[in-house]
N, CA, C and O atoms as a GROMACS GRO file, in nm:
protein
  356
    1UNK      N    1   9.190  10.747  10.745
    1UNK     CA    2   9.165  10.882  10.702
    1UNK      C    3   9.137  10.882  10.552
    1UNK      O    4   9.218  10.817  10.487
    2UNK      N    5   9.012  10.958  10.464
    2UNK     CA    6   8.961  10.949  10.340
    2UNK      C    7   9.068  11.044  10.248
    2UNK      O    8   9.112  11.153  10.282
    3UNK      N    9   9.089  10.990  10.154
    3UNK     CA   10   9.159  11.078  10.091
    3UNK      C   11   9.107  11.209  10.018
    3UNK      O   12   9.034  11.190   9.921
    4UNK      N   13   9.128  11.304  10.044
    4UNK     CA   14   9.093  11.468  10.026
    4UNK      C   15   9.094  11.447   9.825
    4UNK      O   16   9.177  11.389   9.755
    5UNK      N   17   8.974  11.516   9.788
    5UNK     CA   18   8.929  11.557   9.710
    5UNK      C   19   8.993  11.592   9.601
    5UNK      O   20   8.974  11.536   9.493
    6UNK      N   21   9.056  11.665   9.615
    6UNK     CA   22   9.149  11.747   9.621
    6UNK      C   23   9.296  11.658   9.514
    6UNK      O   24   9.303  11.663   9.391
    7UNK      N   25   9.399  11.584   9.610
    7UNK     CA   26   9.463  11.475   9.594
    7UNK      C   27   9.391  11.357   9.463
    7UNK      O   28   9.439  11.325   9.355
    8UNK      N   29   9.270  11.318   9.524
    8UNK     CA   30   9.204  11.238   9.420
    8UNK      C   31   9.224  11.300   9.281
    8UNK      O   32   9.264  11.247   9.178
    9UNK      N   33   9.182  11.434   9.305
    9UNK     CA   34   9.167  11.457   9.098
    9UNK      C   35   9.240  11.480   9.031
    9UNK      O   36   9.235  11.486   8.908
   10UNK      N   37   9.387  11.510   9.153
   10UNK     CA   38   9.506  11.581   9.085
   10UNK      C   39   9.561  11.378   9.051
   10UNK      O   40   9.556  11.342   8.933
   11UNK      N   41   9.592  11.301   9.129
   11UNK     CA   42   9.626  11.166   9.124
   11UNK      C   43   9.568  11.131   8.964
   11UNK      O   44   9.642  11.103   8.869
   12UNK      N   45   9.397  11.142   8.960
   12UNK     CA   46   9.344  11.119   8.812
   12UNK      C   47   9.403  11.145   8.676
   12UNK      O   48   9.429  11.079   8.575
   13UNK      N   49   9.415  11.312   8.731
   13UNK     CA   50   9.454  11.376   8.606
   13UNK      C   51   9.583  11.334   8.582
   13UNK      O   52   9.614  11.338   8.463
   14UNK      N   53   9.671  11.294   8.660
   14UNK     CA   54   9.803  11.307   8.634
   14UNK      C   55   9.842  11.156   8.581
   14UNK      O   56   9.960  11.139   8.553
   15UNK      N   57   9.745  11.038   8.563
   15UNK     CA   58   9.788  10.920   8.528
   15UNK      C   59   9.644  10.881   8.391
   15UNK      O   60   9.642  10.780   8.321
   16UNK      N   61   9.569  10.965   8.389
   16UNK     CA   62   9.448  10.890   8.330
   16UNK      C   63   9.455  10.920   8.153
   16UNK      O   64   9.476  11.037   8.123
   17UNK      N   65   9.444  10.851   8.075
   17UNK     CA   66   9.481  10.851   7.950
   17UNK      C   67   9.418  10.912   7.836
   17UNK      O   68   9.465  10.914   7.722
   18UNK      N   69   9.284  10.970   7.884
   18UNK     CA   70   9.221  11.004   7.806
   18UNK      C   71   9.131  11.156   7.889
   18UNK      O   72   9.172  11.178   8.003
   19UNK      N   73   9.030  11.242   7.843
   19UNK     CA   74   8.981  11.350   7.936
   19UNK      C   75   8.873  11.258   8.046
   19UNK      O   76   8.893  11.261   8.168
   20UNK      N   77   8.786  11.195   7.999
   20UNK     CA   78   8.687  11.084   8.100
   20UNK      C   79   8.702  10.992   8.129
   20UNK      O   80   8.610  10.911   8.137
   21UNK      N   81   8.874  10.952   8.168
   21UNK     CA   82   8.942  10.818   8.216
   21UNK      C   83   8.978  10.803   8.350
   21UNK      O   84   9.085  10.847   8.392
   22UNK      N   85   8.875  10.728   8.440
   22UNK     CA   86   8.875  10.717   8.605
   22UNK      C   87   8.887  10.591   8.584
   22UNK      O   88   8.897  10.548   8.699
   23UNK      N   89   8.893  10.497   8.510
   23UNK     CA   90   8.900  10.360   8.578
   23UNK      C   91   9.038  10.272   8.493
   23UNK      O   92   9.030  10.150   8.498
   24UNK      N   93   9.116  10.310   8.445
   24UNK     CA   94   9.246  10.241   8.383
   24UNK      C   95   9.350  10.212   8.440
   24UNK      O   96   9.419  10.311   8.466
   25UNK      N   97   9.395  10.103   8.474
   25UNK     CA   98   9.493  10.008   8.525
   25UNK      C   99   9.577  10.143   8.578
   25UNK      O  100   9.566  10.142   8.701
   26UNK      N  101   9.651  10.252   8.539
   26UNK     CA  102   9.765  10.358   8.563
   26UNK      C  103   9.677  10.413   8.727
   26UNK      O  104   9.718  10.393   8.842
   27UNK      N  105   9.520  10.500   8.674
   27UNK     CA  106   9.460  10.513   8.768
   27UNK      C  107   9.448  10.464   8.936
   27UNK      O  108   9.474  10.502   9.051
   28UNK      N  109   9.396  10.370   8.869
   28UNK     CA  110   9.329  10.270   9.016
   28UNK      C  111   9.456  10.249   9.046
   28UNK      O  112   9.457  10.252   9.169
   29UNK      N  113   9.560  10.232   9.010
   29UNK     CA  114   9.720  10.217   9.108
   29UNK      C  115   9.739  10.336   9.162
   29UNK      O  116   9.783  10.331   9.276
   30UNK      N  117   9.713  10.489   9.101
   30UNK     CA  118   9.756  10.576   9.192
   30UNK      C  119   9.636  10.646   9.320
   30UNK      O  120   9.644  10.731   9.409
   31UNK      N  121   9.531  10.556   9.269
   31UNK     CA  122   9.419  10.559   9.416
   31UNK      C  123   9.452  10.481   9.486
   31UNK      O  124   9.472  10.521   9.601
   32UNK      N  125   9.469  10.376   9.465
   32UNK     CA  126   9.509  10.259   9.587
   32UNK      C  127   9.617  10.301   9.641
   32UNK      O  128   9.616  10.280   9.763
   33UNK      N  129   9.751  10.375   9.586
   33UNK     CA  130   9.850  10.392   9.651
   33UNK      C  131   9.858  10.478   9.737
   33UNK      O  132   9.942  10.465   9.826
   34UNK      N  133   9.738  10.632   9.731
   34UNK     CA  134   9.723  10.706   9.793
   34UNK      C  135   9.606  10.641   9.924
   34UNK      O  136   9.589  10.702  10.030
   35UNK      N  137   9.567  10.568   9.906
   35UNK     CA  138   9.463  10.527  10.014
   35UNK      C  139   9.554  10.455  10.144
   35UNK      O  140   9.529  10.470  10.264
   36UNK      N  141   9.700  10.348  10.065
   36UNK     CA  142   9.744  10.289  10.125
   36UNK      C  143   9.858  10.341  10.223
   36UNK      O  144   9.910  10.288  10.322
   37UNK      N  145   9.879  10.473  10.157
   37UNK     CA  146   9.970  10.530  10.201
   37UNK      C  147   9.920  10.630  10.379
   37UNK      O  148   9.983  10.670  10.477
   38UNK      N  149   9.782  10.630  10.338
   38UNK     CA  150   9.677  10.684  10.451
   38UNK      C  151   9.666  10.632  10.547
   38UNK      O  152   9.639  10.678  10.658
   39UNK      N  153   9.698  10.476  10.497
   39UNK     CA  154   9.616  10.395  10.625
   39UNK      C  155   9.754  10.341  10.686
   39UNK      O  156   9.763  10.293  10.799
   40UNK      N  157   9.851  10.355  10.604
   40UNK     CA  158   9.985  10.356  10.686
   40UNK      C  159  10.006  10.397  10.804
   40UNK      O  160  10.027  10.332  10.906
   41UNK      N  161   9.997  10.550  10.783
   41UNK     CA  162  10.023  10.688  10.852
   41UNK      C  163   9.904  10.635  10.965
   41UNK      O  164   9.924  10.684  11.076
   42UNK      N  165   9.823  10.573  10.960
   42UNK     CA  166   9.651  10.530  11.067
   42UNK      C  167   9.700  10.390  11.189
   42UNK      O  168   9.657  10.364  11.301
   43UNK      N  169   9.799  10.330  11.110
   43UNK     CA  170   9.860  10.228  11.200
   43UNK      C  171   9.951  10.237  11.303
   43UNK      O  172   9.974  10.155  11.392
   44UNK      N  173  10.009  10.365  11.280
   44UNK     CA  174  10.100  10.411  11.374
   44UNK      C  175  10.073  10.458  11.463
   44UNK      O  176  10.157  10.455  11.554
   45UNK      N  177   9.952  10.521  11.485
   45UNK     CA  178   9.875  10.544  11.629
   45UNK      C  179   9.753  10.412  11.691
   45UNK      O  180   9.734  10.371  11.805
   46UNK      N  181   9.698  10.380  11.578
   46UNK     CA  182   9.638  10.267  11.626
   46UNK      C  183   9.691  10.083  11.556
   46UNK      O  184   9.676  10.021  11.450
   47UNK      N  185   9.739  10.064  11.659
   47UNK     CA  186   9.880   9.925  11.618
   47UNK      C  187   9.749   9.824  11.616
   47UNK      O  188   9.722   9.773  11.507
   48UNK      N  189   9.663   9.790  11.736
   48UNK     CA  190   9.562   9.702  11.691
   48UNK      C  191   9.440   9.673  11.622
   48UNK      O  192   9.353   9.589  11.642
   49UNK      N  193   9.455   9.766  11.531
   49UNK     CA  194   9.321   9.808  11.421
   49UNK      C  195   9.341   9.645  11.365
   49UNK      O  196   9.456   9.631  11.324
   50UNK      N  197   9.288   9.563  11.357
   50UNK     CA  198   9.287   9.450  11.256
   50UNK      C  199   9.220   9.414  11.199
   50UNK      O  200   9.247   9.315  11.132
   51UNK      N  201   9.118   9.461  11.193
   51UNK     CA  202   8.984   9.487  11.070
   51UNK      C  203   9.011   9.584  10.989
   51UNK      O  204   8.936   9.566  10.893
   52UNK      N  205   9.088   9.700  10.966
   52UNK     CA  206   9.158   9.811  10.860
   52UNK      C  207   9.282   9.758  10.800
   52UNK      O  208   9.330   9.786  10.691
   53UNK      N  209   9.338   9.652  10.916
   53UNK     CA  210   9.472   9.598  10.828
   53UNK      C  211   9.434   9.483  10.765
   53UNK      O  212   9.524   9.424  10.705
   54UNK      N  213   9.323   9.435  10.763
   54UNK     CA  214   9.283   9.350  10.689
   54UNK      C  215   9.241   9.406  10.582
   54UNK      O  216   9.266   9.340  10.481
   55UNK      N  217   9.177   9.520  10.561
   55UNK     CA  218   9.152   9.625  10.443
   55UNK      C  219   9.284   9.649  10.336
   55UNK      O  220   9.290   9.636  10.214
   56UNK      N  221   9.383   9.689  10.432
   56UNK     CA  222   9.487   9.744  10.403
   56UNK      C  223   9.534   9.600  10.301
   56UNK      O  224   9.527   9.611  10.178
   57UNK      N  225   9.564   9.518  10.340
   57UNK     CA  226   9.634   9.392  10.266
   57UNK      C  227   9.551   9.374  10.146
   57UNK      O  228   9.599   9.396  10.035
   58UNK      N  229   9.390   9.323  10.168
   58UNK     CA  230   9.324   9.363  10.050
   58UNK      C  231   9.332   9.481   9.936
   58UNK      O  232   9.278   9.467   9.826
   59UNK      N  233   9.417   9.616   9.981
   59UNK     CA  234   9.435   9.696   9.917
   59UNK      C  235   9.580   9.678   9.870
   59UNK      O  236   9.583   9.706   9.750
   60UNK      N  237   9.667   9.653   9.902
   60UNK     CA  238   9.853   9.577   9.851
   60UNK      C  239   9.802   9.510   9.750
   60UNK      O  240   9.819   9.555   9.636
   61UNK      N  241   9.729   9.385   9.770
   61UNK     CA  242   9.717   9.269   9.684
   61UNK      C  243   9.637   9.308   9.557
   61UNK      O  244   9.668   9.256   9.450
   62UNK      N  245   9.513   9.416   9.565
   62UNK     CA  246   9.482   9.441   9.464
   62UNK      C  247   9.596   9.551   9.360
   62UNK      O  248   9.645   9.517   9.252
   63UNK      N  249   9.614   9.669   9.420
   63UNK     CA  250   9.749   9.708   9.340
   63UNK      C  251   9.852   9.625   9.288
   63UNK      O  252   9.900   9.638   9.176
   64UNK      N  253   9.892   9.525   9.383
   64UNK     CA  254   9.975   9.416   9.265
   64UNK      C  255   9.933   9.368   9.131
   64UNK      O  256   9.985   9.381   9.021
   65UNK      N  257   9.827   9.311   9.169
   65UNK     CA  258   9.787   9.251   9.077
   65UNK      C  259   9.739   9.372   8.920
   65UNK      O  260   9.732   9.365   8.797
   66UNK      N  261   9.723   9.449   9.008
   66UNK     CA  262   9.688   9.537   8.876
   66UNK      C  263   9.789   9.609   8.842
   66UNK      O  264   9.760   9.710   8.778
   67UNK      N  265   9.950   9.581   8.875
   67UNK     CA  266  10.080   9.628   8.843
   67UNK      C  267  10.087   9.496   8.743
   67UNK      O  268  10.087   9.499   8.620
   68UNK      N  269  10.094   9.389   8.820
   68UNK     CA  270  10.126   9.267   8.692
   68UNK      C  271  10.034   9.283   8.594
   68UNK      O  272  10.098   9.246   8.496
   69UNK      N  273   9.933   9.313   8.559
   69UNK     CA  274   9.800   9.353   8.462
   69UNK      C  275   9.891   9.455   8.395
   69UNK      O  276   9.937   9.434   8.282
   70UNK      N  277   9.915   9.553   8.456
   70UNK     CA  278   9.995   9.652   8.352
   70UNK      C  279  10.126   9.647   8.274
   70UNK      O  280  10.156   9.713   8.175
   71UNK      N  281  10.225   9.525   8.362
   71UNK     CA  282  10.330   9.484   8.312
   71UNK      C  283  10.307   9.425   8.199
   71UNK      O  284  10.354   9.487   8.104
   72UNK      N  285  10.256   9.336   8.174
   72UNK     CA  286  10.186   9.253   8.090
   72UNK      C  287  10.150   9.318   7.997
   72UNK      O  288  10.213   9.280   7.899
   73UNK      N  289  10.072   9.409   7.969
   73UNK     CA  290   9.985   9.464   7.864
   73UNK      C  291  10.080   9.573   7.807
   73UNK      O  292  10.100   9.581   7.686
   74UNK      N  293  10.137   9.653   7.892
   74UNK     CA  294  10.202   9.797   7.871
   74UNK      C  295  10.323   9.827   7.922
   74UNK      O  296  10.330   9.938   7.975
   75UNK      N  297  10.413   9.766   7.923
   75UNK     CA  298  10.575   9.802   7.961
   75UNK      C  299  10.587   9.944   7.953
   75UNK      O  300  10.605   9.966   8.073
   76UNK      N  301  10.591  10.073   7.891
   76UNK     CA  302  10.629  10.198   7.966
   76UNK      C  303  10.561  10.273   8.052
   76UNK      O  304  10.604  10.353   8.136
   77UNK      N  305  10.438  10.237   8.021
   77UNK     CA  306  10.319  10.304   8.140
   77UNK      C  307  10.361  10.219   8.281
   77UNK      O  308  10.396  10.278   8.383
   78UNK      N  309  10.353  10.078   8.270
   78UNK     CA  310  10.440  10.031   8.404
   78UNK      C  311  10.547  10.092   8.450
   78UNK      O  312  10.535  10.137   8.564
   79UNK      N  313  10.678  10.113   8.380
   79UNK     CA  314  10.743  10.177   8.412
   79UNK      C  315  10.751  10.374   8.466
   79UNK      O  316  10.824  10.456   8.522
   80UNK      N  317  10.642  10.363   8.412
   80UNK     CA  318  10.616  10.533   8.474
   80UNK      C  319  10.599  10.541   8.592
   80UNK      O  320  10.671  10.588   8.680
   81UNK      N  321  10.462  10.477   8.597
   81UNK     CA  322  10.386  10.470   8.694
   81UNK      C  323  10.431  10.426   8.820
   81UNK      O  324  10.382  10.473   8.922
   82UNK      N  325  10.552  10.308   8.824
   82UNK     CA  326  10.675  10.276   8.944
   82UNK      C  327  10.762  10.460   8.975
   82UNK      O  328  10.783  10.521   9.080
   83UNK      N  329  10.790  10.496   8.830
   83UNK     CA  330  10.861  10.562   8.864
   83UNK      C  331  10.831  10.686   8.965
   83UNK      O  332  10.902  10.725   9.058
   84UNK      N  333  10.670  10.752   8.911
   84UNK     CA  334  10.594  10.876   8.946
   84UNK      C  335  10.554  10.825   9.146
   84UNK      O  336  10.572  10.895   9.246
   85UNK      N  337  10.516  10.732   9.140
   85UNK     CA  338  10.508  10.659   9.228
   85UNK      C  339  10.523  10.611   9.338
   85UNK      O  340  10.449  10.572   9.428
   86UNK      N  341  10.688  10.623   9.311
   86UNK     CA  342  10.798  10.568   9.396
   86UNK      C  343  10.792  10.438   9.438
   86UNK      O  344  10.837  10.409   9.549
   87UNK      N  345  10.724  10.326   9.341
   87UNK     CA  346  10.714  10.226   9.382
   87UNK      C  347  10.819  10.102   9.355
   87UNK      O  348  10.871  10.088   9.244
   88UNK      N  349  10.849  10.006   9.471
   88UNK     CA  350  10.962   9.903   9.417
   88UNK      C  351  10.908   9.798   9.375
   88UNK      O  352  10.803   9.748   9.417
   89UNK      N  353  10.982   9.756   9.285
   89UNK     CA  354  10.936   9.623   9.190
   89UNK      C  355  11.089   9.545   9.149
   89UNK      O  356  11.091   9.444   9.079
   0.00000   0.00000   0.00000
């Protein structure tokens, strides 16, 4: 299921650092998290999708990596961004 419009700009606005900031490490974690959180909710009716859960893992692994990218560079924005988030680390 695509994530609503809607969700997307409020997700933007609420992590992006500057007024024309769509692509910064804070960002792209709270798109991926909302995408992943979609396709969650998509597995539970369809258990043998394995071409979307192959998506899905591709989408975990890139948010990691761009959590360790942010750890690295920016210790309180990491820490926000777990926090706003609800993510465990």
């Amino acid at each position: 299921m695509p994530v609503d419009i809607q969700e997307r700009t409020k997700a933007i606005a609420q992590f992006r650092a500057h007024d024309r900031d769509t692509g910064s490490a804070p960002v792209q974690i709270a798109l991926l998290t909302q995408r992943i959180n979609g396709l969650t909710g998509h597995f539970k009716t369809h258990k043998k999708d394995v071409h979307s859960r192959q998506g899905l893992l591709m989408m975990v692994s890139r948010r990691r990596r761009l959590l360790e990218y942010l750890k690295r560079h920016d210790e309180p924005s990491y820490r926000k961004v777990l926090g706003e988030l609800n993510l465990r680390k």
